[in-house]
C-alpha positions in Angstrom: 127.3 79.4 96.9 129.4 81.3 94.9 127.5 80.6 91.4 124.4 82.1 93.8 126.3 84.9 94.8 127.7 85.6 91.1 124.1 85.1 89.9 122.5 87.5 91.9 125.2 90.2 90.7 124.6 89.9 87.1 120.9 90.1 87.7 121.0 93.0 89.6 123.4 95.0 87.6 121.3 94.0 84.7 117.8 95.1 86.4 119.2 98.7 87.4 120.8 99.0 84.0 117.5 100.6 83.1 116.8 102.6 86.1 117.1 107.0 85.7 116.5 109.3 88.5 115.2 112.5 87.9 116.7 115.8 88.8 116.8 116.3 92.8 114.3 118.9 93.8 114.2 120.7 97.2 111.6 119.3 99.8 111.4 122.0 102.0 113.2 124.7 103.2 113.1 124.7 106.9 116.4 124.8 108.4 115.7 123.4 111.8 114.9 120.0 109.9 117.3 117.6 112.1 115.8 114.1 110.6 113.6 112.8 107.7 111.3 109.8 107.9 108.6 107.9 105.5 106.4 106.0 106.8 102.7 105.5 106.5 101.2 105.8 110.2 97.6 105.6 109.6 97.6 102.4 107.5 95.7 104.5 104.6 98.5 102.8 102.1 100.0 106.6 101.6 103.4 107.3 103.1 103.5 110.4 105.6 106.6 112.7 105.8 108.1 112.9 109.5 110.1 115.5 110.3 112.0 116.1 113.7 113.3 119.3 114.3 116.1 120.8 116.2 113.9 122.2 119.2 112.2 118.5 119.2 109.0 119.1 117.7 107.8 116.5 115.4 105.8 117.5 112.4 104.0 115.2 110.1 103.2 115.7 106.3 100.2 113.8 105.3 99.2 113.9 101.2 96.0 114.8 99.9 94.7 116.0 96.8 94.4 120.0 96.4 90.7 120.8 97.0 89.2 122.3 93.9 86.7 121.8 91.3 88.9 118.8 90.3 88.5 116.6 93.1 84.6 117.4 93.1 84.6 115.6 89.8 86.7 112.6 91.6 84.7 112.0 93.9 81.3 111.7 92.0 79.8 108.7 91.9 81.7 107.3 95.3 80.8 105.3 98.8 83.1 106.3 101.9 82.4 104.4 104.7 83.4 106.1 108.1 85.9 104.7 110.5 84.2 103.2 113.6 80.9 104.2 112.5 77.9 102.0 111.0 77.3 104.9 108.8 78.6 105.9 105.7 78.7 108.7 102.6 77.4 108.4 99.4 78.2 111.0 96.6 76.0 110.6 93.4 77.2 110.8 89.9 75.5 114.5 90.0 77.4 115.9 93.0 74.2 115.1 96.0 75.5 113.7 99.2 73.7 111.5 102.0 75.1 110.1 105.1 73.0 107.0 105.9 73.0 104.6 108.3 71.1 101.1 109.3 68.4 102.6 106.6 68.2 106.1 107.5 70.2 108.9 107.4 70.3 112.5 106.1 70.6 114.3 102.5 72.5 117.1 102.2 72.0 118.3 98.8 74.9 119.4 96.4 78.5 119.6 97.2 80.5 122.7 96.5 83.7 123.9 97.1 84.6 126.2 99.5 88.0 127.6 99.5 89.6 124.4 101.1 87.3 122.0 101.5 84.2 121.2 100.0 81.0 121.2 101.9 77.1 120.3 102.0 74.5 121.4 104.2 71.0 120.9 104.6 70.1 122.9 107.6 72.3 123.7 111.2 71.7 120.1 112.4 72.5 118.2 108.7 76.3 118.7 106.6 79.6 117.3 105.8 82.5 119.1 104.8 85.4 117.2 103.9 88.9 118.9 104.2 91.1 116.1 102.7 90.9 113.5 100.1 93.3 110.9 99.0 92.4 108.2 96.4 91.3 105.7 99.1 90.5 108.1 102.2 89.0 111.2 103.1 88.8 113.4 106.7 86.3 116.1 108.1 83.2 116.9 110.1 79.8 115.4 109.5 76.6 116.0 111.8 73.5 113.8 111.0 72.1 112.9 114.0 70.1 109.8 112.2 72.8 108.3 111.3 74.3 108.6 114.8 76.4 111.8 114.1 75.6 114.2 116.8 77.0 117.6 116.7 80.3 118.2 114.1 82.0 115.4 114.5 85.5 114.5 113.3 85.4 111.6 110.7 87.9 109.3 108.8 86.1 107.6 105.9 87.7 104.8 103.2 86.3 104.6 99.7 84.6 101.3 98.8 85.2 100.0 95.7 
């Protein structure tokens, strides 16, 4: 046991040997912060900052990419498929999204950015507009009532690989 215990030691001494940290930076600047926690509570694969505050509220710090032209070209060329939904998003290569589900579904012409999110619409009753987009997820509201989206309504999608 104690050649184990010796072992393990040497090895681990020898592993973080090559290990540098960076310079600390500042997080945030909220003095009320009371507690810290990372933890990813949706299962998306990304960690979400927790903080608790003095008063007791809990606030929750999810990432995302900045929406800008950038993350228009990222997303070319991509499938999302919603969260407890049959139907899913496709974005071609060109920028031209559909929602389509069980063989029908909606197109909603070009994507653009708007500000904070970047949006498509057809007409009142067919769009999407996605307000966040991570490497493997995206939020916002669609409304294509052939694929079963009636009205603006909230969505979660996961990119298909």
């Amino acid at each position: 046991m104690k050649k184990l215990l010796l072992l393990l030691l040497v090895s681990h001494q020898a592993l973080s040997a090559n290990i540098e940290y960076k310079t600390p930076s500042l997080l945030f600047t909220e003095p009320d912060v009371q507690q810290m926690e990372i933890a990813d509570l949706d299962g998306d694969g990304l960690a979400e900052i927790i903080l608790r505050m003095v008063n007791g509220d809990i606030k929750v710090a999810t990432q995302s990419f900045v929406i800008d032209d950038s993350t228009m070209e990222a997303i070319k060329g991509s499938h999302w498929d919603f969260e407890g939904n049959a139907a899913y998003l496709y974005i071609n290569t060109d920028g031209e999204a559909d929602i389509m589900a069980k063989g029908t579904g909606c197109g909603l012409g070009y994507l653009h950015v708007t500000g904070d999110a970047i949006e498509a619409q057809r007409n009142s009753y067919m769009s999407v507009k996605i307000m966040s987009v991570t490497t493997t997820k995206m939020t916002g509201i669609a409304q294509c009532s052939q694929a079963g989206l009636s009205g603006e309504v909230p969505f979660v999608a996961f990119k298909q690989l």
